[in-house]
Steps between C-alpha positions, in 0.01 A plus 500: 500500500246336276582148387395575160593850353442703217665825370409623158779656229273640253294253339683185660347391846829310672338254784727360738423177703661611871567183711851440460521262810210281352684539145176646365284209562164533418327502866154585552573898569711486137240340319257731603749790433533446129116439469451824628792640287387330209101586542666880551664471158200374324353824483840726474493636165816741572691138549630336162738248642575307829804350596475277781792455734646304814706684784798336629704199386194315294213580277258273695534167659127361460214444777605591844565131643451628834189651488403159257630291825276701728204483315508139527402503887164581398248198568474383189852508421498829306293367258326817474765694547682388290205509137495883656869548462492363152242651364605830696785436269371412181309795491807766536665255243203557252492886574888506327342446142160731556693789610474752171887539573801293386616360820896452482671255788852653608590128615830497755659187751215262488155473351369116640155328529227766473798794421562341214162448433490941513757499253289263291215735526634765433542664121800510460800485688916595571704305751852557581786269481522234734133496584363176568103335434332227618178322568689306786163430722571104394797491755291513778244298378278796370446506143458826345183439327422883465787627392487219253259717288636809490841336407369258225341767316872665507754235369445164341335186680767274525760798652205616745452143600892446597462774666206396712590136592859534531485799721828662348615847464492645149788767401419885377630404160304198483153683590509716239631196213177344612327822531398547835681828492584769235866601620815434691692785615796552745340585860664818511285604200183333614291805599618727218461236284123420594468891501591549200249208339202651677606812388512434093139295575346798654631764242209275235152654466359406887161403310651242224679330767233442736256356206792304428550317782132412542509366148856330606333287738171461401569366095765230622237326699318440145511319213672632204195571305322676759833659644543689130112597493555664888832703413334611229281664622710629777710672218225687380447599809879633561455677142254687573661671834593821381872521668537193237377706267752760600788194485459426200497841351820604737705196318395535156596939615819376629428685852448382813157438587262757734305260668170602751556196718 
């Protein structure tokens, strides 16, 4: 069995992190797994949604602390090793937000230190009850510096910061008052749940979505003035698509619309 998998329903690609034992960590072989997933995806135009999922009794527990611990035998203390692994993970981190699709976290168990950091990264995201975050590297003398930034561009500073130096656990419900995910459900009705999201994003004009997620990221990291001047021109853009075209003249018909794409 692969330790990441993907089966597609449709236009929803459903990838499955499978290392149960390891509780999903994110080892060298995972890493690399979702980059190649990921890089896959990039140029997947039958795929309007991911949802990214954990097998067994946890989303994803973080770095893999033994492969971490073995690394440091090198001579220089896993120095290099170690800027490899992080960068190695920053990179499949950064992919999250490039990929033209909405990428939707189905978040069970545990999501800690760089899983939580995957949740973070991801666009949006549905958790069930009783699932538990954290950014716990500071109780072993680690602090999570990296999943620092994809976590303080989630919820507010001083909540991230608890977080961070305290090394505590943060409930389902709480994640999504400070908005680290979208929704709670029970855990019986986590998969149909997620399903169903995915489903209702990928039903929207494929095209519109994936100019829209660019745009998403891109205008937030800009001033207000030059944020307005970008999306504006990004709407042109959309209007001019003809299926928009089509969208607008199927609502003001009252019919559904009969979209190319």
């Amino acid at each position: 069995m692969s330790i990441l998998e993907r089966h597609d329903t449709g236009a929803v690609a459903h990838l499955t992190m499978n290392a149960p034992e390891r509780l999903n960590a994110l080892s060298d072989a995972m890493l690399a797994a979702l980059r190649e997933e990921f890089t896959r995806l990039m140029e997947d135009s039958a795929i309007r949604v991911v949802v990214l999922s954990g097998a067994g009794k946890a989303f994803c527990a973080g770095h893999d602390l033994k492969e971490m611990t073995a690394g440091r035998q090198a001579e220089d203390g896993g120095a290099a090793y170690f800027a490899d692994l992080f960068s190695r993970c920053s990179e499949v981190m950064q992919m999250i937000p490039r990929l033209p699709q909405p990428v939707i976290a189905q978040v069970h168990g545990i999501a800690t230190a760089a899983g939580c950091q995957l949740v973070a990264s991801c666009d949006m995201a549905v958790a069930a009850e009783g699932t538990r975050f954290g950014v716990n590297g500071v109780n072993i003398g680690l602090f999570c510096s990296t999943p620092m930034v994809a976590l303080s561009r989630n919820i507010p500073r001083k909540a991230a910061f608890e977080m961070l130096t305290t090394g505590e656990f943060i409930e389902a419900t709480r994640a999504r008052e400070l908005g680290l995910i979208n929704r709670v459900v029970p855990a019986e009705d986590l998969a149909a749940e997620t399903r169903a999201l995915a489903e209702q994003v990928a039903g929207k004009l494929g095209r519109a979505v994936r100019i829209g997620k660019r745009a998403f990221y891109e205008q937030i990291q800009m001033p207000l003035d030059q944020a307005y001047a970008f999306t504006g021109q990004v709407m042109v853009e959309n209007m001019l698509d003809r299926d928009t075209e089509e969208g607008i003249a199927a609502f003001l018909e009252k019919r559904p619309p009969r979209w190319t794409q």
